[in-house]
N, C-alpha and C positions, 0 to 999 in steps of 0.2 A: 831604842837606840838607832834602829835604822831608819826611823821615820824622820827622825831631825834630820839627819841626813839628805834624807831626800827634800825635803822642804827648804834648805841650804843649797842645794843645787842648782834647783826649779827659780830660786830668787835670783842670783846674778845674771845678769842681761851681758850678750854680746858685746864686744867693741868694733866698731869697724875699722875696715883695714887700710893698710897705706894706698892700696891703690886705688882704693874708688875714693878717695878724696879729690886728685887728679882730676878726673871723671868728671865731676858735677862743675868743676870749678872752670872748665873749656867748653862747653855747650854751645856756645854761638861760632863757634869755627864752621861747622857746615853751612851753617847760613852762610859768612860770609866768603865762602869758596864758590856757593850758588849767585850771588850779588856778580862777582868777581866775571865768572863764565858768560853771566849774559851780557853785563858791560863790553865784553872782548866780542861775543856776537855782535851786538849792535855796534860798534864799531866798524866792523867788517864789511856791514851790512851800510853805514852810512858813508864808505871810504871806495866802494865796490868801483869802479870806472862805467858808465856809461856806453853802449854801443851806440853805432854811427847810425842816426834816422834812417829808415827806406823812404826811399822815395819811390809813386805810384806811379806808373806811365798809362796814360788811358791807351785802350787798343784800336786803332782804325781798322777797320772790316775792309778789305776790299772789295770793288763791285767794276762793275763797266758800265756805262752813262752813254745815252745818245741824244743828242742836237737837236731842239724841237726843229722841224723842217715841215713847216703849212703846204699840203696838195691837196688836189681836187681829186676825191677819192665815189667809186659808187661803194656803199656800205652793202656788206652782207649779215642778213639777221638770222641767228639759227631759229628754226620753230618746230616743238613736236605737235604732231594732228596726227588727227582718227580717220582713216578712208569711209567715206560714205557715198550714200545715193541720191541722188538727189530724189527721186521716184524708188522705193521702195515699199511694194503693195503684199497682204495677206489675202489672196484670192479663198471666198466662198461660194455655197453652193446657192443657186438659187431657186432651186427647184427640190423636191423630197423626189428619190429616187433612190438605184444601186450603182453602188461602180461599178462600170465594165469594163475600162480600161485606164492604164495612168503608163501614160507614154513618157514621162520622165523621170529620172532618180535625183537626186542631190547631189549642183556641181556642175549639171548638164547645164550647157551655153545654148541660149532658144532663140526663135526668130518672131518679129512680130506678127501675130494672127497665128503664130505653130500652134496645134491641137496638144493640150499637156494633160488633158481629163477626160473622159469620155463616159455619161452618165448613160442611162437606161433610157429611152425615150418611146418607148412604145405608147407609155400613159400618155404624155404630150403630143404625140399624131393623133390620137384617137379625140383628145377636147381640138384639135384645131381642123379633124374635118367636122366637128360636128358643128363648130364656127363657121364652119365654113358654108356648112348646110343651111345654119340660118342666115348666114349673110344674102346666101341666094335667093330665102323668101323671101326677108324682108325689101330687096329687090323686086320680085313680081310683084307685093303687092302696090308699092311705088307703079308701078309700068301699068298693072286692074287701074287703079287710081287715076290714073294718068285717060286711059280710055272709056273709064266711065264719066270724068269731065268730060271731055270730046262729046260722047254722047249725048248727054244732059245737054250741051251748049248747041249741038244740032238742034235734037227735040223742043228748046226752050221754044221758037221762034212758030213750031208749028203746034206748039200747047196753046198758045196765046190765037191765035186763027181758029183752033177749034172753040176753042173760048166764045170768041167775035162771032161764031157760025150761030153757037147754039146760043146764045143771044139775042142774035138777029131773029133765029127761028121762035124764040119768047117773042119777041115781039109782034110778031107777025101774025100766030094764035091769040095772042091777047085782042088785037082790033079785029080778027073774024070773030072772038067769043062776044065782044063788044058790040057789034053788028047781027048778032046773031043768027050768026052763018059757019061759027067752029063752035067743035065740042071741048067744055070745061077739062076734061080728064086728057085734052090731047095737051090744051096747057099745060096742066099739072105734069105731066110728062116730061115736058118741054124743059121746063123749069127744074125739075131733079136734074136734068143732066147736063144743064147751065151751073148748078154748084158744082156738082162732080168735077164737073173739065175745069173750073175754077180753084178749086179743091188739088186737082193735076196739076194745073199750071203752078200753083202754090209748092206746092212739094219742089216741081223741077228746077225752081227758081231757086229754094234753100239749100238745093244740091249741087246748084250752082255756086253760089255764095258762099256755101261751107267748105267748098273745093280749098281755098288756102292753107286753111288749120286742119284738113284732114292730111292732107300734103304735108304741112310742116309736122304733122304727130309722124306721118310712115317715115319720113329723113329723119325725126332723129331716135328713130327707131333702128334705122339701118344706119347712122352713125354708133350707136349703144353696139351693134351686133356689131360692126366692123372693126371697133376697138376691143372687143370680147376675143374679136380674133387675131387682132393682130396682138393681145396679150398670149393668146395660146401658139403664136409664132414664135412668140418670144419665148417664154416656156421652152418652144422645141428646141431653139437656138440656145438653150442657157443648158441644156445639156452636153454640149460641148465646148470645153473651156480652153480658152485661146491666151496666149498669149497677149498682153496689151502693149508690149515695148519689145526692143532689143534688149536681152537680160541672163541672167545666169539665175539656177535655181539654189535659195537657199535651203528652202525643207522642204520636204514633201509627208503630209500627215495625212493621207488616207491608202488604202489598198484596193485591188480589186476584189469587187463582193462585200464591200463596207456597203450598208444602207448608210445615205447621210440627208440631213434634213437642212431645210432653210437656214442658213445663216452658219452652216458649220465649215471650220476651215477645211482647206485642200492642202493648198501647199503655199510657199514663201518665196519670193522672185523680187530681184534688182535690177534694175534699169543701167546696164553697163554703156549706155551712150551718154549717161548722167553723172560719169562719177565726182565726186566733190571730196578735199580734204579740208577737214574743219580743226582749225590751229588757231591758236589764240593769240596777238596780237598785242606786245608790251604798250603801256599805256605813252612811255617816251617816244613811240614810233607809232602810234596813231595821230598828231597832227600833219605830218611828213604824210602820210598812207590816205588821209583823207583829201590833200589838198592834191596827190595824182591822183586819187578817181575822180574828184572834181573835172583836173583837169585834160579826162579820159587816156592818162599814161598809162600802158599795160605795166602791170608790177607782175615778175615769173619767179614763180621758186621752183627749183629743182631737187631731187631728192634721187633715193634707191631703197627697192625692198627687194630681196633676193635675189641681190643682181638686175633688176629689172627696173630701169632708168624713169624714174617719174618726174615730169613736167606738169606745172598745175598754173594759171592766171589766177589772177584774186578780181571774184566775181562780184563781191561785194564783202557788206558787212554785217553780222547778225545783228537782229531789232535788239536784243535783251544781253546784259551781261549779269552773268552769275553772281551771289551774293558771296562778296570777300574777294573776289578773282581780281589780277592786277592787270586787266587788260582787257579786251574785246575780242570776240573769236571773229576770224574771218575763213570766208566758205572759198575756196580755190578750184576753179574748175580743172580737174585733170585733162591735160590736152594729148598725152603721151604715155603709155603705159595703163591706159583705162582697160583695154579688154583682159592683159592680163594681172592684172592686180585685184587683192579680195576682200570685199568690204568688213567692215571691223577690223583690218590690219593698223596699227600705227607706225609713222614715218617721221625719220628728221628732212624736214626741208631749210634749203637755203635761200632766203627770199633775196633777192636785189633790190634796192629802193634806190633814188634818182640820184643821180651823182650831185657831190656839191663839193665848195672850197671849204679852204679853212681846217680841215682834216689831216690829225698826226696817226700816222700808223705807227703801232708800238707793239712791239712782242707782248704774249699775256703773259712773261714772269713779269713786267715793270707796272700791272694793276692790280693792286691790295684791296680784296674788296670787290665793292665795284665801281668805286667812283671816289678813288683815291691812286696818287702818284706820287712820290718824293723826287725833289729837285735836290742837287747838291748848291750849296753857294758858296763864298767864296770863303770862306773858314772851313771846306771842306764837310760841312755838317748837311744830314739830310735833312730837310724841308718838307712838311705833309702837304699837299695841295688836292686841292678836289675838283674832281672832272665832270663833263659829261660823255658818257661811254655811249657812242652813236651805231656801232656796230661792229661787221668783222672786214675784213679782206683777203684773197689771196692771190700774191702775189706773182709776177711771171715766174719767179723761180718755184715756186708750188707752196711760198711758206704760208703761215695763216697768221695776220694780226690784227689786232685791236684797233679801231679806229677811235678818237675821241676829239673832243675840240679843241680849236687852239683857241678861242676866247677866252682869256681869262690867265695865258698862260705866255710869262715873256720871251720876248724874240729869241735872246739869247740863253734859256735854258737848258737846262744838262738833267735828262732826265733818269733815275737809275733803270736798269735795266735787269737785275738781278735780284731774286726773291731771296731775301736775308727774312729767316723765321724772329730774328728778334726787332724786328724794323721799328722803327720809334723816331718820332721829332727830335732835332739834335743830335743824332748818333754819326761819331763819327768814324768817317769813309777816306778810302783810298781809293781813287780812280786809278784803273790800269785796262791797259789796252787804248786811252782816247776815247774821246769822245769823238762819232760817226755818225 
């Protein structure tokens, strides 16, 4: 009973209800609410009003501009150089001995022929008397030599008489032994002492004869001895070491009581009557630099090193230029400040070089570079132009400016004067102040 029941129950299905009929039958409303919403945006979005263009205004820089104005200027050319010597020596010993004395330190200013070393030379007396002793034989035997020719050239004249004598006296036994009126054995006699004296005169004769070459072996015997001794003078004299210039001592490398042998340094010395700055020489300013020494114009640069005013000529020009160097070193003869100035110091010099025309002086903010300048023209716009940069100047009020050429560059240009970091062709400029 209660199972039909439940199986009666379990069959009837649901009905659905009044609302969700509703429900299914309005489904596309959200959509068209979402249709609806963005049609109203893009509307909005296509109706919006437009704001007013910007407009861009370029910016003119201001700058200050000067008038090219062509003078006759003398160029000044900066140069750094090395102070040097021209004479700069490492004195050695020339002699094996001891130091006995070193009469200067490093720094000391010397004299020429001043004493700076002073070796041992008792060895060196001792070989130049003994040079001395032979120079004096070899002398006597020149002067023996000398008066055994003499001799010999006496006795020649009376060898040759006795000769004749005992000759005569053969003769004269020979015709008594012939007539037989002399004795054979007084002949024989006779005639031994006709070779004899024959035999004498012979000798005295080859002693005469040989007199030249016995002569010329003693002279150059006592030439050999005389230069034995004048090397053992020299020996004595190279024990004390001199000076060879006007100089200042750079080192001194030995002590007293140092043994030092042939060829070992002493000390290091400068020729302060020589001194030279060697400065190198742009390659734009050697045909200008060569054509005054041609045509013997002094060219002077002047300088300072600790206060201490240096003036130098430019003496010439070095044979060799370095490999990659952009120019020629030239050797400057210091004329002013040599004694006290120190070699290996380095200096700026100001060289002058010959005056010429056609020269704009220009402050150095108006060169970019170094061989660049901008013109303003008549749109106001900078202009790049390229120079040549000839050197400096300064002027009677003490300013210092840039020299460069007016070739190349119009009468009437306006050149800027003021370093703008963004400088560029075509930028445009505001003159202020005039052009001056």
């Amino acid at each position: 009973m209660n199972l039909n029941k439940r199986s009666s129950v379990e069959n009837v299905q649901p009905l659905p209800t009044q609302a969700a009929r509703p429900l299914r039958r309005h489904w596309w409303l959200p959509l068209l609410i979402l249709l609806a919403a963005m049609g109203i945006a893009t509307a909005t979005i296509v109706t919006k009003p437009e704001p007013p263009p910007v407009e861009v205004v370029e910016r003119a820089w201001s700058v200050r501009v000067e008038a090219v104005k062509p003078a006759r200027y003398a160029p000044d050319v900066t140069l750094y150089g090395r102070v040097e010597s021209l004479w700069s020596s490492q004195l050695t010993t020339g002699v094996t001995a001891d130091v006995m004395q070193v009469a200067v330190v490093e720094g000391d200013r010397v004299e020429r022929d001043q004493l700076l070393v002073r070796l041992d030379d008792r060895d060196a007396r001792l070989e130049l008397a003994q040079r001395e002793a032979e120079l004096r034989q070899a002398e006597a035997r020149i002067a023996s030599e000398m008066r055994r020719f003499q001799a010999d050239s006496e006795a020649l004249p009376r060898e040759q008489r006795l000769l004749d004598l005992t000759r005569r006296e053969v003769r004269r036994l020979r015709g008594l032994v012939e007539r037989k009126v002399g004795a054979q054995s007084q002949l024989d006699t006779a005639r031994q002492a006709a070779e004899r004296q024959a035999i004498a005169l012979s000798t005295r004769r080859q002693a005469v004869d040989e007199h030249a070459s016995r002569l010329a072996e003693l002279e150059a015997a006592l030439a050999r001895t005389a230069a034995l001794r004048d090397q053992a003078a020299l020996e004595l004299e190279r024990s004390e070491v001199r000076s060879p210039f006007n100089g200042r001592i750079a080192k001194v490398l030995v002590a007293p009581g140092r043994r030092v042998r042939v060829g070992d340094d002493l000390l290091e010395l400068y020729d302060t009557d020589e001194m030279l700055v060697r400065a190198q020489l742009p390659n734009r300013h050697l045909p200008r630099i060569r054509a005054a020494l041609t045509a013997d114009e002094p060219l002077v640069a002047s300088g300072e090193i600790d206060g201490i005013r240096v003036a130098a000529r430019l003496r010439s020009l070095a044979a060799e230029a370095g490999g990659g160097s952009g120019g020629v070193d030239g050797l400057f003869a210091v004329t002013q400040g040599a004694t006290q100035i120190n070699q290996g110091r380095f200096v700026r010099l100001q060289l002058e070089l010959p005056a010429r025309d056609d020269l704009i002086a220009l402050p150095h903010e108006a060169v970019y570079g170094s061989d660049r300048v901008y013109l303003v023209d008549a749109d106001s716009r900078m202009r790049a132009h390229s120079v040549v940069r000839v050197g400096e100047v300064r002027l009677d009020n003490g300013d210092s400016r840039v020299l460069i050429s007016a070739q190349g560059l119009p009468a009437d240009a306006r050149v800027v004067v003021t370093q703008l970091p963004n400088a560029l062709d075509g930028l445009l400029v505001h003159v202020v102040g005039g052009a001056f």
